[in-house]
VOVOTI-860182 format. One record per residue: residue number from 1; residue in one letter; x, y, z of N, C-alpha, C in turn. Coordinates in pm, 1 decimal, decimal comma, m for minus. Example, Ala and Ser with C-alpha at 12.3 -4.5 7.8 and 13.67 -1.06 7.14 Angstrom:
VOVOTI-860182
R  pos  code     neast    nnorth       nup    caeast   canorth      caup     ceast    cnorth       cup
R    1     A    1319,0    m569,0     780,0    1230,0    m450,0     780,0    1320,0    m330,0     780,0
R    2     S    1285,0    m225,0     708,0    1367,0    m106,0     714,0    1290,0       3,0     787,0
//
This chain:
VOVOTI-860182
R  pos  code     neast    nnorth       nup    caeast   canorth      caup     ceast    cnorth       cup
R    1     X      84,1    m117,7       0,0       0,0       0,0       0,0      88,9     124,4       0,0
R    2     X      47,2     214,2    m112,3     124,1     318,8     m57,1     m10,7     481,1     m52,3
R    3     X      58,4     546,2       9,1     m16,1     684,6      15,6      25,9     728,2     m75,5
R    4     X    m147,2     837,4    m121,6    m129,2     892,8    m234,3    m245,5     986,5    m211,0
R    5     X    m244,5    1126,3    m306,4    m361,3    1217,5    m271,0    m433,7    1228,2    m400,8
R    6     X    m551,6    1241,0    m357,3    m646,8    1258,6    m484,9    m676,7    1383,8    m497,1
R    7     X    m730,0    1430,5    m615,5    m768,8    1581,3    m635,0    m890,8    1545,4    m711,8
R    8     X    m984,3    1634,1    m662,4   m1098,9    1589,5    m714,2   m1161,8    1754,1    m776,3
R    9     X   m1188,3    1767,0    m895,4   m1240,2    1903,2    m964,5   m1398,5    1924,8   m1007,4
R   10     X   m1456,7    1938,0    m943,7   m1572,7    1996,4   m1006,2   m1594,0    2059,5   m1153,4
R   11     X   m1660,0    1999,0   m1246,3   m1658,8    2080,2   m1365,6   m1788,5    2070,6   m1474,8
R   12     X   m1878,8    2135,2   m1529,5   m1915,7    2146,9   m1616,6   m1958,4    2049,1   m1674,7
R   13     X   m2028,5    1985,8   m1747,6   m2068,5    1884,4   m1834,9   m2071,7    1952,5   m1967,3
R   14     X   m1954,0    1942,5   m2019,6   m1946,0    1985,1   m2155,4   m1812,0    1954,8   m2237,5
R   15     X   m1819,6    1982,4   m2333,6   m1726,8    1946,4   m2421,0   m1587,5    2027,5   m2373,5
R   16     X   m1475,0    1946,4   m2332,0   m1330,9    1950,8   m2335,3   m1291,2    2019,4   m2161,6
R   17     X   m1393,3    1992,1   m2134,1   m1381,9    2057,0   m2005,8   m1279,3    1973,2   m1897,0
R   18     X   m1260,4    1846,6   m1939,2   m1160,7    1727,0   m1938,9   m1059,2    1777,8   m1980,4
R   19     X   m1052,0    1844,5   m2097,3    m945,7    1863,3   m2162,9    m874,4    1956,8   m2106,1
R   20     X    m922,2    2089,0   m2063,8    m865,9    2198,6   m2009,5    m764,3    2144,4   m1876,9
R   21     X    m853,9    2052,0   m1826,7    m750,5    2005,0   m1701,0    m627,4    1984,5   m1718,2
R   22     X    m637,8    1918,4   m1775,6    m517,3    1769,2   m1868,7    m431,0    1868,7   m1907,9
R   23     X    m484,0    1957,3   m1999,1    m368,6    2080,5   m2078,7    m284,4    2168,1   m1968,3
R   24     X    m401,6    2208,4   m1854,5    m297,5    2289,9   m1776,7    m181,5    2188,2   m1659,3
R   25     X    m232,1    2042,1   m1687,5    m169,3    2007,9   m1592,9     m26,5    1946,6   m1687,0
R   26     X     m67,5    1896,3   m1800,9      75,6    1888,0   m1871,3     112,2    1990,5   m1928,3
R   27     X      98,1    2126,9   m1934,6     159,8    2224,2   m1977,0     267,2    2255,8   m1852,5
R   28     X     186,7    2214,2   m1726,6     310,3    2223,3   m1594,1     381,9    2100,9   m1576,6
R   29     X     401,1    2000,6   m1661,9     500,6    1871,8   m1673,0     425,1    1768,7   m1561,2
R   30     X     346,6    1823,1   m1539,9     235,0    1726,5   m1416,2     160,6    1570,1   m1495,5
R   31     X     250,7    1436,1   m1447,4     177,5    1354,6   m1549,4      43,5    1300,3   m1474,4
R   32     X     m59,9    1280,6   m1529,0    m145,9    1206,2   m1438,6    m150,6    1026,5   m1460,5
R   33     X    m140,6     980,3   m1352,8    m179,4     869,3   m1330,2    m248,1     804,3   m1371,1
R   34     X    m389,7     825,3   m1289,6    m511,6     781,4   m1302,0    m592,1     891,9   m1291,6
R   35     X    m695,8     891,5   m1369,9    m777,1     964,5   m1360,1    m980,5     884,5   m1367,1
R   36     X   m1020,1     968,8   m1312,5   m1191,1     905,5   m1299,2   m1310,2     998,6   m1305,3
R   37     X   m1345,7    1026,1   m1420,6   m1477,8    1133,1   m1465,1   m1615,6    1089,0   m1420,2
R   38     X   m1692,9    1178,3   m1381,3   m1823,5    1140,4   m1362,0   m1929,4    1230,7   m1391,7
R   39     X   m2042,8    1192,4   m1476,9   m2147,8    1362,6   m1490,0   m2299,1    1308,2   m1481,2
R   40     X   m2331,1    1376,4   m1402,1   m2515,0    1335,4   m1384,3   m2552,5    1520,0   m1430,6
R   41     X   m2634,5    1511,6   m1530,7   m2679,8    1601,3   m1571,0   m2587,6    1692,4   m1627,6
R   42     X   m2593,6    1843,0   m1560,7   m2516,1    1947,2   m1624,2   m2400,7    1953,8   m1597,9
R   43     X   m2355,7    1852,6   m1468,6   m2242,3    1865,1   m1399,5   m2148,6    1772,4   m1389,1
R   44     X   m2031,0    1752,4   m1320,4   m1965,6    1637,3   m1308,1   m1859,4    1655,4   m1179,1
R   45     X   m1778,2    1541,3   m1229,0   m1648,5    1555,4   m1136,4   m1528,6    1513,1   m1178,2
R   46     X   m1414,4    1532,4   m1169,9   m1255,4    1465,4   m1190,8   m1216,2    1421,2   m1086,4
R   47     X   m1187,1    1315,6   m1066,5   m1057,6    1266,7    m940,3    m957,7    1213,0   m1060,0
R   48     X    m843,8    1310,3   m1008,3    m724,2    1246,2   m1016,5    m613,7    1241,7    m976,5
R   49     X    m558,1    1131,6    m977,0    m387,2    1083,4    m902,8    m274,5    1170,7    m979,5
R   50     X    m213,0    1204,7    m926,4     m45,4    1287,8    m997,8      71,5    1227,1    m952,9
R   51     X     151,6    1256,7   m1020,0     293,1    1228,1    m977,4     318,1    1301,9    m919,0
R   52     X     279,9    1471,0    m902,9     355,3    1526,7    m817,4     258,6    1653,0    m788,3
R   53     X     173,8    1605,3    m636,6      33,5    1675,8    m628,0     104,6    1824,3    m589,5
R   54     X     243,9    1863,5    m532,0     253,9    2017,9    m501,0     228,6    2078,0    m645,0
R   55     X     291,1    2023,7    m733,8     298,6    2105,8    m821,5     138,9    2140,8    m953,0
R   56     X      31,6    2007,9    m885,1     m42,6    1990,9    m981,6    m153,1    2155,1    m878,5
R   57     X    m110,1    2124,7    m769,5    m162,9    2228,5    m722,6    m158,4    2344,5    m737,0
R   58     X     m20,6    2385,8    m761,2      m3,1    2518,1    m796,7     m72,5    2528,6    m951,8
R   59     X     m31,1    2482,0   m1059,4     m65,2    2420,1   m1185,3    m218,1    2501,6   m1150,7
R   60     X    m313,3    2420,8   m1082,9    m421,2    2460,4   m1100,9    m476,9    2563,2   m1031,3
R   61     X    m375,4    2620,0    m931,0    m416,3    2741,7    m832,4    m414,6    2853,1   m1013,2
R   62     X    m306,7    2836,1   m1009,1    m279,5    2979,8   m1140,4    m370,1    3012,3   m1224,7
R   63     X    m483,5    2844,5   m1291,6    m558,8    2880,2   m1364,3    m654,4    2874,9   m1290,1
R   64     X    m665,7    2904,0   m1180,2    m798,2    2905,8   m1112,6    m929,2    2813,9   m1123,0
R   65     X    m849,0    2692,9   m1118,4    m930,0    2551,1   m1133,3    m936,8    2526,4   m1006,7
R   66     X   m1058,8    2521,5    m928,0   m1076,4    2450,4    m777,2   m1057,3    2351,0    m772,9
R   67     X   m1026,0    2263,5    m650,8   m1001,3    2145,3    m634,4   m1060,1    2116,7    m484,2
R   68     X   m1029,0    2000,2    m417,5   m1039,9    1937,7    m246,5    m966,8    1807,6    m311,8
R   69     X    m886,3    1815,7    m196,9    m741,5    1731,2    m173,2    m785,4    1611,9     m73,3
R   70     X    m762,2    1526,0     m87,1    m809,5    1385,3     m24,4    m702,2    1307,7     m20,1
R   71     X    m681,6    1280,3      99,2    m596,7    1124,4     123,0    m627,8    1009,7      17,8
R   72     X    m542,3     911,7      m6,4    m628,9     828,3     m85,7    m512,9     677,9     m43,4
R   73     X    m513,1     575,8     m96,4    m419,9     474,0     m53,8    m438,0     382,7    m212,8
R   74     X    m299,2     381,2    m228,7    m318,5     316,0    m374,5    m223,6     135,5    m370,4
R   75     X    m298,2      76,3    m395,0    m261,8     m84,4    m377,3    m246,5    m114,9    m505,4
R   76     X    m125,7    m224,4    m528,9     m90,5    m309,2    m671,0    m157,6    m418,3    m669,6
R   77     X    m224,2    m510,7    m743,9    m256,1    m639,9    m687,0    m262,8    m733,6    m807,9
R   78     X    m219,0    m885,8    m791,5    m240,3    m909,6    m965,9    m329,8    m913,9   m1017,9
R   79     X    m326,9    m924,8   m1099,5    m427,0    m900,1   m1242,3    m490,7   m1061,8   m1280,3
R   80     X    m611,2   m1082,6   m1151,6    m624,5   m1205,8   m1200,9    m783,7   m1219,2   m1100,3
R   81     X    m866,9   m1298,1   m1132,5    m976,8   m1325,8   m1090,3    m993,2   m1347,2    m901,3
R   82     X   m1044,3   m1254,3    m875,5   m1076,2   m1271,5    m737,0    m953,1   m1145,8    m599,6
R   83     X    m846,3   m1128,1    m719,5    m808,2   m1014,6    m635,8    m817,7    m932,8    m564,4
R   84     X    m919,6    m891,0    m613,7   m1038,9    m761,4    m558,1   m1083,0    m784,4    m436,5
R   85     X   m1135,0    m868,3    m469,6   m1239,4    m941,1    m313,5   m1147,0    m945,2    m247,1
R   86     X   m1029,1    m988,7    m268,6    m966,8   m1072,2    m117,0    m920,1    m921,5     m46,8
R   87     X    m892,9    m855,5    m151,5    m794,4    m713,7     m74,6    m931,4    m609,3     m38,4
R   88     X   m1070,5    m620,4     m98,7   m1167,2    m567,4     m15,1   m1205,5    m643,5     110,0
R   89     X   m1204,4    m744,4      76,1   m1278,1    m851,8     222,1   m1145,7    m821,9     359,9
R   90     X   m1048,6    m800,9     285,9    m913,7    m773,3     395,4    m987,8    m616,8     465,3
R   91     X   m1002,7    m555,1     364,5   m1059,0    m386,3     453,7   m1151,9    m432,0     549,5
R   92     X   m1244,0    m498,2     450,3   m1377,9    m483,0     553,1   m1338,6    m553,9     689,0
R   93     X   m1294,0    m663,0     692,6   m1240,8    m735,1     822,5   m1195,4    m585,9     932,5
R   94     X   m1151,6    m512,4     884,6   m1086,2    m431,4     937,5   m1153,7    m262,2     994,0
R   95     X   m1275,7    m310,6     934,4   m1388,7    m208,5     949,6   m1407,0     m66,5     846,9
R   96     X   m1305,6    m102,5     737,1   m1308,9      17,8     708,4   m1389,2      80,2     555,2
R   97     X   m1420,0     181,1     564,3   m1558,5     186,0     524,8   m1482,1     293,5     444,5
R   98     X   m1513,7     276,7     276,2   m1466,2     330,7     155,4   m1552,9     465,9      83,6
R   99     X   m1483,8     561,1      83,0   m1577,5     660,8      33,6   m1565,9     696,2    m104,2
R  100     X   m1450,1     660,0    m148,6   m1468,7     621,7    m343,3   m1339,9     515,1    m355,3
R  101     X   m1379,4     430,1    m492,9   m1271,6     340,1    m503,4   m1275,2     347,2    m644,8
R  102     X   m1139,7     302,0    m740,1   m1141,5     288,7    m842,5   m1039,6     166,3    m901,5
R  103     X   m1051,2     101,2   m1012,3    m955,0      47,9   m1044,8    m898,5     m30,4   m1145,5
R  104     X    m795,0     m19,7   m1182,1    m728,3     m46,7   m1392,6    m620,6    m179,8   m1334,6
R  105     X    m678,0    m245,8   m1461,6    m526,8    m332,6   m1500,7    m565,0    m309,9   m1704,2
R  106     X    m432,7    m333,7   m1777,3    m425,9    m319,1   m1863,7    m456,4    m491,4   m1901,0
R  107     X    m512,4    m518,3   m2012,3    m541,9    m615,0   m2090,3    m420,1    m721,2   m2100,0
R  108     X    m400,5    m841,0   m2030,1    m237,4    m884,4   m2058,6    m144,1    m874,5   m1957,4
R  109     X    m221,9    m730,0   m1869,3     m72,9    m726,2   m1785,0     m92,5    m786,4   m1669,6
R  110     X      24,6    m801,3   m1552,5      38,6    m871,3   m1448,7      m2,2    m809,3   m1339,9
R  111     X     m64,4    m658,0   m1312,8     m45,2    m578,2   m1213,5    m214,7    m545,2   m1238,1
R  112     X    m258,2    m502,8   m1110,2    m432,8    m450,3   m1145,0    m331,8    m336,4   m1027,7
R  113     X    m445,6    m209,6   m1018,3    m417,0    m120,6    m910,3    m503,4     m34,8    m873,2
R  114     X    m560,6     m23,5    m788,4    m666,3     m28,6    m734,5    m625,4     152,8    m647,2
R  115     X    m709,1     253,6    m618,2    m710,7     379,0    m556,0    m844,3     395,6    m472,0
R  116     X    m844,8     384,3    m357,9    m924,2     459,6    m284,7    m909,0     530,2    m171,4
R  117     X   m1009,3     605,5    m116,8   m1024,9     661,5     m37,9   m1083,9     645,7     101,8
R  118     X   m1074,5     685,5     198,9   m1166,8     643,3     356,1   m1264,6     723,8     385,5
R  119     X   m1406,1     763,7     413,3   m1503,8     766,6     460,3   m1487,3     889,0     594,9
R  120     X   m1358,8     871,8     633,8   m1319,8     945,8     741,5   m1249,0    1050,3     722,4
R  121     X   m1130,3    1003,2     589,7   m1055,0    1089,2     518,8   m1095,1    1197,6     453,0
R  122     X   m1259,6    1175,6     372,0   m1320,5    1247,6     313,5   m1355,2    1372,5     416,4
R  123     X   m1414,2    1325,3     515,0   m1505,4    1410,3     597,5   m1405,9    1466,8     655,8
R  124     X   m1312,7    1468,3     692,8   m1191,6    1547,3     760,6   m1129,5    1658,0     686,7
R  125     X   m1154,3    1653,2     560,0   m1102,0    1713,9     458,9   m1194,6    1846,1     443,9
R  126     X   m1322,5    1765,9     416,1   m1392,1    1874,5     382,1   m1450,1    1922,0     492,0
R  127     X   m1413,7    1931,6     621,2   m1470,3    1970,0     728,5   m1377,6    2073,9     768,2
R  128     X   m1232,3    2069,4     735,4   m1134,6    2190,0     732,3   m1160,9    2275,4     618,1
R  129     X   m1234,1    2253,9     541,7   m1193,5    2352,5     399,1   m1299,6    2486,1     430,7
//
C-alpha cells in the first residue's frame, strides 16, 4: 500500500472541459496517473492521481481551477480473478468503510491497481476547507 492524494475538480458537463484540465496540468510537466470522470446532468467531477500533487496544485491554483485534496491509498494487486475481493474482504475485516474506489489493469498485464479513499478521510477534509 502506498499513500497517495487525490484531487478531485468539479466541472461542467461539456465538451473539453476534461481537456482543459489535462492541458494545464501537462503544460506544468504534471503527469497524471489515473484519472476518474463522472457527470449526472449538467455537472460532473474529476478525481485524479499525480505524480507530483505540489505542483499539480499550484498548476491549477494559477488557472484558477478549484479542487479538495483527499488522502487516498493506492494498492498493486495481480491481475487475475478474485483479487479484488480478497484485498476488499481484507478492509472490511478491518472495518473500514470506503468513500470512493477505483480500479485499472491493462489487458495482458500482471499488475491490477486499485485507488481509494476512507469515509473518514473524506469528511476530515472537507470539514477543514
Amino acid at each position: 500500500m502506498a499513500k497517495t492524494k487525490l484531487l478531485t475538480i468539479a466541472v461542467d458537463n461539456q465538451p473539453g472541459a476534461v481537456a482543459n484540465i489535462a492541458k494545464t496540468l501537462g503544460n506544468a510537466k504534471v503527469n497524471i496517473l489515473a484519472l476518474l470522470g463522472t457527470s449526472q446532468g449538467a455537472a460532473g467531477s474529476v478525481q485524479l492521481m499525480v505524480d507530483d500533487a505540489r505542483r499539480a496544485k499550484k498548476a491549477l491554483d494559477g488557472a484558477r481551477i478549484s479542487y479538495q485534496e483527499t488522502a487516498a491509498e493506492l494498492y498493486e494487486l495481480p491481475n487475475k480473478p478474485g483479487a479484488l475481493a480478497q484485498c476488499l474482504e481484507s478492509l472490511q475485516k478491518k472495518g473500514v468503510n470506503l468513500s470512493s474506489i477505483h480500479a485499472t489493469a491493462s489487458k495482458g498485464g500482471k499488475k491490477a491497481v486499485v485507488v481509494y479513499t476512507l469515509e473518514a478521510a473524506a469528511k476530515a477534509v472537507t470539514a477543514s476547507a
